[in-house]
C-alpha positions as CSV (number, residue, x, y, z in Angstrom):
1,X,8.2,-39.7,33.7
2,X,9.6,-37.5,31.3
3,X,13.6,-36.4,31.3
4,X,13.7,-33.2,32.7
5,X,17.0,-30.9,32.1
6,X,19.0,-29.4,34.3
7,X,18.3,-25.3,34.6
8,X,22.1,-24.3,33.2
9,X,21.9,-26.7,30.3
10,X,18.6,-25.1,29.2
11,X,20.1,-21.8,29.7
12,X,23.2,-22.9,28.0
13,X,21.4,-24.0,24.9
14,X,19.3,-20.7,25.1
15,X,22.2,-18.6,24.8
16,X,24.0,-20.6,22.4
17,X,21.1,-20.6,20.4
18,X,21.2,-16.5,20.1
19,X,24.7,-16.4,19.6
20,X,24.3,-18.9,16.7
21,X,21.5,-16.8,15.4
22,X,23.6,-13.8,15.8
23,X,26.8,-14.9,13.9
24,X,24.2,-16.1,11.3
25,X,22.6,-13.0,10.8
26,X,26.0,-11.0,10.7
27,X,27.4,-13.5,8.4
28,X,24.1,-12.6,5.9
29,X,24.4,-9.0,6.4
30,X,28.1,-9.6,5.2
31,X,27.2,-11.8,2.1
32,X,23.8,-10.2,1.0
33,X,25.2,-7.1,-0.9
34,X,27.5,-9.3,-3.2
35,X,24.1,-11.1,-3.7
36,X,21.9,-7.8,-4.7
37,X,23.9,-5.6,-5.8
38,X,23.5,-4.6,-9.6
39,X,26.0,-5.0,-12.4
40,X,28.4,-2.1,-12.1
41,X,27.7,-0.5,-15.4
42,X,24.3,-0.9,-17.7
43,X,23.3,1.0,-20.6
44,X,19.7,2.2,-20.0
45,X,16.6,3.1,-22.3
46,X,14.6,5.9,-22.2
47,X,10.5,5.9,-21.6
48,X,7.9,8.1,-22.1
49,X,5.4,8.3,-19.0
50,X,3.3,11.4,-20.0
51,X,3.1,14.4,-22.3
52,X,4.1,17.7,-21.1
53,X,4.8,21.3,-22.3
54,X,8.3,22.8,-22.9
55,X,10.9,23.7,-20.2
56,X,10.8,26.8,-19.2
57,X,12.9,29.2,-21.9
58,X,14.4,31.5,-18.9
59,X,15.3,29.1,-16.1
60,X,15.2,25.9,-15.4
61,X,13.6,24.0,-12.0
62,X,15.4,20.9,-10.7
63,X,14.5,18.6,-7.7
64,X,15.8,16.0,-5.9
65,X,14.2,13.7,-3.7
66,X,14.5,10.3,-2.0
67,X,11.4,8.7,-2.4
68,X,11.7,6.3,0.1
69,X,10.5,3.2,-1.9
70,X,6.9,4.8,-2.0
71,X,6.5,4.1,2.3
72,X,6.6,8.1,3.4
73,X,6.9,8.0,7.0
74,X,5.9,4.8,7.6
75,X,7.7,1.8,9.1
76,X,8.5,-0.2,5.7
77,X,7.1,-0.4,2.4
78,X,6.2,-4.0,3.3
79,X,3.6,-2.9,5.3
80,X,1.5,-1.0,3.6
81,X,-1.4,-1.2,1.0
82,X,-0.5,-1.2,-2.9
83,X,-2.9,1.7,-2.6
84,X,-1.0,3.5,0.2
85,X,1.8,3.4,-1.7
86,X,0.5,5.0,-5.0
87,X,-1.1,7.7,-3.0
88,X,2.5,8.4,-1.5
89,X,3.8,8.3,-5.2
90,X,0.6,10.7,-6.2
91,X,1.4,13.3,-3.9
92,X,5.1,13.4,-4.9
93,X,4.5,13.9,-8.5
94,X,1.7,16.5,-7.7
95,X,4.5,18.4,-5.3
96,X,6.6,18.6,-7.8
97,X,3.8,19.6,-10.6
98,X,2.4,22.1,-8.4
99,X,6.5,23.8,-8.3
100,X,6.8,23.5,-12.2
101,X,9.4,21.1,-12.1
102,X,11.6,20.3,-15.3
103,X,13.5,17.5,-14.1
104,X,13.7,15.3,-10.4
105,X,16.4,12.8,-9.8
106,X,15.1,10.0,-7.5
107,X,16.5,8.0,-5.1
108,X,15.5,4.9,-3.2
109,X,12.7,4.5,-6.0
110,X,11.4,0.8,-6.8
111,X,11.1,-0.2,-10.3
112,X,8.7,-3.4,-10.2
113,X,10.1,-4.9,-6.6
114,X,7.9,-7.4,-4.8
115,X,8.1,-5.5,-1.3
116,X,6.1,-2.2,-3.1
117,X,3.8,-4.5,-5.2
118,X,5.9,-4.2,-8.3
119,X,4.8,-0.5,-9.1
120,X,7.0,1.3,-11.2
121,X,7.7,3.6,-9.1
122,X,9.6,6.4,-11.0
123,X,6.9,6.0,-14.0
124,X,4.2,6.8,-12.0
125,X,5.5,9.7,-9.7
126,X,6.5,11.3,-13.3
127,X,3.1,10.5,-14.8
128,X,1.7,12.4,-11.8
129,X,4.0,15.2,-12.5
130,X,3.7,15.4,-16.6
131,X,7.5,14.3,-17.1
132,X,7.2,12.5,-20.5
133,X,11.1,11.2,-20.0
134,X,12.4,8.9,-17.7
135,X,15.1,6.9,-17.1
136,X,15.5,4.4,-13.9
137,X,18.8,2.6,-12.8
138,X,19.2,-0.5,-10.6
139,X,21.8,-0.5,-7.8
140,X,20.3,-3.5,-6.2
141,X,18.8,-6.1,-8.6
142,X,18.3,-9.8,-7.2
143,X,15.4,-12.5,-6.1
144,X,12.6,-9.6,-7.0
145,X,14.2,-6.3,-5.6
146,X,15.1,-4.2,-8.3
147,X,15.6,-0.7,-7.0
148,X,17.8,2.7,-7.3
149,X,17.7,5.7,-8.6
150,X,16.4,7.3,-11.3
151,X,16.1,10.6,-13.7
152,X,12.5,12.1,-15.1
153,X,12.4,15.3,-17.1
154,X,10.9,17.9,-19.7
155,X,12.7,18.0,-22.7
156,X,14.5,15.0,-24.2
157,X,16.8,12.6,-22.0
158,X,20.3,10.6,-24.0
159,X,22.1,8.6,-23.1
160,X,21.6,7.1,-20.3
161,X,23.5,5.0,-18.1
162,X,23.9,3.6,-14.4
163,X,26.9,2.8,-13.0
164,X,26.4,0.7,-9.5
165,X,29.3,1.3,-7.0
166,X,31.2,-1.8,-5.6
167,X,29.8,-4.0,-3.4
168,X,30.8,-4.9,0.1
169,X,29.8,-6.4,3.8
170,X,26.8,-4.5,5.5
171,X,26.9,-2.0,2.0
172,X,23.7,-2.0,0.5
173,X,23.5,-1.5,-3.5
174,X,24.2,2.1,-3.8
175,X,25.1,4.4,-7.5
176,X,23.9,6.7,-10.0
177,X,22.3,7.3,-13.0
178,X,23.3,9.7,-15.6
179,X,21.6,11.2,-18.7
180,X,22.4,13.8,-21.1
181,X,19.7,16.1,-20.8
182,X,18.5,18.7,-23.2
183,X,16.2,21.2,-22.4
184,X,15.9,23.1,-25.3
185,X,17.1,26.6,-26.0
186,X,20.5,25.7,-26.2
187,X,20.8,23.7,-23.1
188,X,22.1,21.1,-22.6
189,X,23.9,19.7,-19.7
190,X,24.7,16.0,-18.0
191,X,22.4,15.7,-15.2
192,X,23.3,12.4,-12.1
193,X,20.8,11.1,-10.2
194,X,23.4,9.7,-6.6
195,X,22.8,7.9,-3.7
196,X,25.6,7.2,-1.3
197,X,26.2,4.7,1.5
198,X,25.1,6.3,5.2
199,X,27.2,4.4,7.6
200,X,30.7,4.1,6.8
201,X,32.9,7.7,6.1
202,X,35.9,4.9,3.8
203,X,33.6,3.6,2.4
204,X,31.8,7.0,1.3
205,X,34.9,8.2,0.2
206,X,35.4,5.7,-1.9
207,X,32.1,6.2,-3.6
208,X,33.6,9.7,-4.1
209,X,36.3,8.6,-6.4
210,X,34.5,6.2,-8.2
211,X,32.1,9.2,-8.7
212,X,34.5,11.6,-9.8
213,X,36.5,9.4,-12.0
214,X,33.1,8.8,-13.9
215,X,32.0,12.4,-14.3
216,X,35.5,14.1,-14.9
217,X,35.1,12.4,-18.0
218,X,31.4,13.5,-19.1
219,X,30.3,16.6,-21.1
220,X,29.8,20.1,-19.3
221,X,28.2,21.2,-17.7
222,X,27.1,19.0,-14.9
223,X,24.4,19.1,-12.6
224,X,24.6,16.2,-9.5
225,X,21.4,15.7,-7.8
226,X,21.0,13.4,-5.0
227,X,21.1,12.2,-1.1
228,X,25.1,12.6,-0.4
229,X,24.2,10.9,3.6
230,X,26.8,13.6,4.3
231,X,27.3,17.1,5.3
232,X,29.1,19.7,3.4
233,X,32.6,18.9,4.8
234,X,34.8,17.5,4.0
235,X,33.0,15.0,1.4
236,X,30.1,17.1,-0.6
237,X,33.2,20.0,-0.7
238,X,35.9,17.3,-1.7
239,X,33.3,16.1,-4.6
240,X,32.9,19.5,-5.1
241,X,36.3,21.0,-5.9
242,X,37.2,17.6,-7.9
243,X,34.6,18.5,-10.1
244,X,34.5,22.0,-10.4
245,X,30.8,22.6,-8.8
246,X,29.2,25.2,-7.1
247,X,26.1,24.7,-4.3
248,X,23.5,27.0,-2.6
249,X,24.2,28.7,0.5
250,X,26.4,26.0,1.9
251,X,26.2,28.2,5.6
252,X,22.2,26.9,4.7
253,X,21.6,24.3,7.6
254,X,18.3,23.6,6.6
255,X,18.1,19.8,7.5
256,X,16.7,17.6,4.5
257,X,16.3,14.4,6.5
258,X,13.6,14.4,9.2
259,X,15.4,14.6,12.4
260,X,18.9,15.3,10.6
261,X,20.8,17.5,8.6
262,X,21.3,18.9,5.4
263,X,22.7,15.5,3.7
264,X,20.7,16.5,0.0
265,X,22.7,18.4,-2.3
266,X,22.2,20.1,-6.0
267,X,25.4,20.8,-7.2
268,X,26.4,22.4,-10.9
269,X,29.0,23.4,-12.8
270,X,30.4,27.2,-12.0
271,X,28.6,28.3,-15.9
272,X,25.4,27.5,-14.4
273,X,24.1,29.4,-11.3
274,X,21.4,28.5,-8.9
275,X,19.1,31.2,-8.1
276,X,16.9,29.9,-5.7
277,X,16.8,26.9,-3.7
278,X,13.6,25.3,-1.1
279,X,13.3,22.8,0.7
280,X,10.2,20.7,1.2
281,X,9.3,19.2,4.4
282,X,6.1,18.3,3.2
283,X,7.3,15.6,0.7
284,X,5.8,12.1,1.4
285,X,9.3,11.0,2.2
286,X,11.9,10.4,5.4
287,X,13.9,13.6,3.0
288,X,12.5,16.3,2.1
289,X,12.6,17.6,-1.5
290,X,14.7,20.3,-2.5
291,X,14.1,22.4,-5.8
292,X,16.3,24.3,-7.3
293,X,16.1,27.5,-10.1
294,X,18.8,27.2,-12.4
295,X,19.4,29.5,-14.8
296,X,22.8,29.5,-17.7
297,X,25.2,31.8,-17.6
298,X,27.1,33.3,-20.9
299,X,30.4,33.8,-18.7
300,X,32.0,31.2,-16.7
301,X,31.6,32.8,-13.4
302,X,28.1,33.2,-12.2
């Protein structure tokens, strides 16, 4: 006859089995981002993806998008077909060919991580929309996941660096990366590719002053591209007035996450001026895109 427990023991063991299981997970949630996370400052190198023709010699177009490590709207990029996830890439270089796009900043893109089948994910999005220059920094690099953001462009990008910001419990590798971009003509201007953390508001701000005590030091004028996970106020304006930028329509409520708010952001220095600004729900992304016409301005006030 085989020893048979009592009913609360087994339940007893049950629970203390979850609980276990939970203090472990938080625990790794906790120690994981020291583990990923990039170094916090790398000097990067510039590739050619693809020929292309000049930059416009009027105005200038500018997008930003979060690609979403190639998944679109899908549950996770671990699920889906190498294929799948180089026709995502495909149609957001073609979105951003088919608005004549001069430069994107990317976020969330994968260069060569095992959970996207080690596609170079900003080299083949700019490929797709006849960038020749690109430039991709790691925020998280670590046991095969090497991901970030990232800059592709017309014209010629310098350079380039990514600066990773510091790690901490349940804080994901975030940054930027920042080139020196010139786009013939005469311009030339620093361009930043950002991604901030979504969950905590410190911690955000604290991303804010590691940002701005980077790019107060940088030449002018800037242009900050990115996914802010934040509203206007008080911490895209605070960024803002730090560093002397201007935005379009910031009464614009246009949301640029599906099912939430306007938390993507173009921002420029006050000598350049953004004439237009759309955003693109139909980018193969959780964001949509947003492009922006810049053009530069011979006074310092647009």
């Amino acid at each position: 006859m085989g020893l048979s427990l009592p009913s609360w023991m087994r339940k007893r063991w049950l629970w203390g089995g979850i609980v276990s299981l939970g203090i472990l997970a938080t625990l790794l949630a906790m120690v994981i981002p020291w583990m990923l996370s990039a170094p916090l400052h790398q000097v990067l190198q510039v590739s050619k993806a693809a020929e292309a023709g000049d930059c416009n010699p009027n105005t200038l177009t500018i997008a930003s998008l979060n690609l979403a490590h190639g998944r679109s709207t899908g549950m996770h990029q671990m699920t889906q077909a190498r294929g799948t996830i180089q026709k995502h890439l495909d149609q957001a270089g073609a979105l951003l060919r088919a608005h004549q796009v001069d430069l994107v900043a990317l976020q969330e893109v994968d260069h060569k991580a095992w959970w996207s089948h080690h596609i170079d994910q900003a080299t083949h999005v700019a490929q797709a929309a006849q960038l020749p220059n690109v430039v991709g920094g790691a925020q998280v690099d670590a046991f095969g996941l090497r991901y970030g953001t990232a800059i592709a462009a017309k014209g010629q990008l310098s350079d380039a660096e990514a600066f990773a910001f510091s790690a901490g419990p349940f804080a994901p590798g975030k940054g930027f990366t920042v080139a020196r971009w010139d786009a013939g003509h005469g311009r030339t201007a620093t361009v930043v590719s950002l991604h901030f953390h979504f969950l905590s508001g410190a911690r955000q701000r604290a991303q804010a002053e590691q940002l701005v005590a980077t790019l107060e030091q940088l030449p002018r004028p800037l242009i900050v591209c990115g996914d802010f996970n934040a509203s206007w106020a008080p911490l895209v304006e605070r960024i803002a007035s730090a560093l002397d930028l201007n935005t379009w329509q910031i009464e614009d409520r246009t949301a640029t996450l599906r099912y939430g708010g306007r938390i993507d952001w173009i921002l420029v220095s006050k000598n350049l001026h953004i004439v237009a600004q759309e955003t693109l729900i139909d980018a193969p992304s959780d964001h949509a895109a947003i492009v922006a016409t810049i053009a530069w301005n011979n006074d310092e006030q647009p």
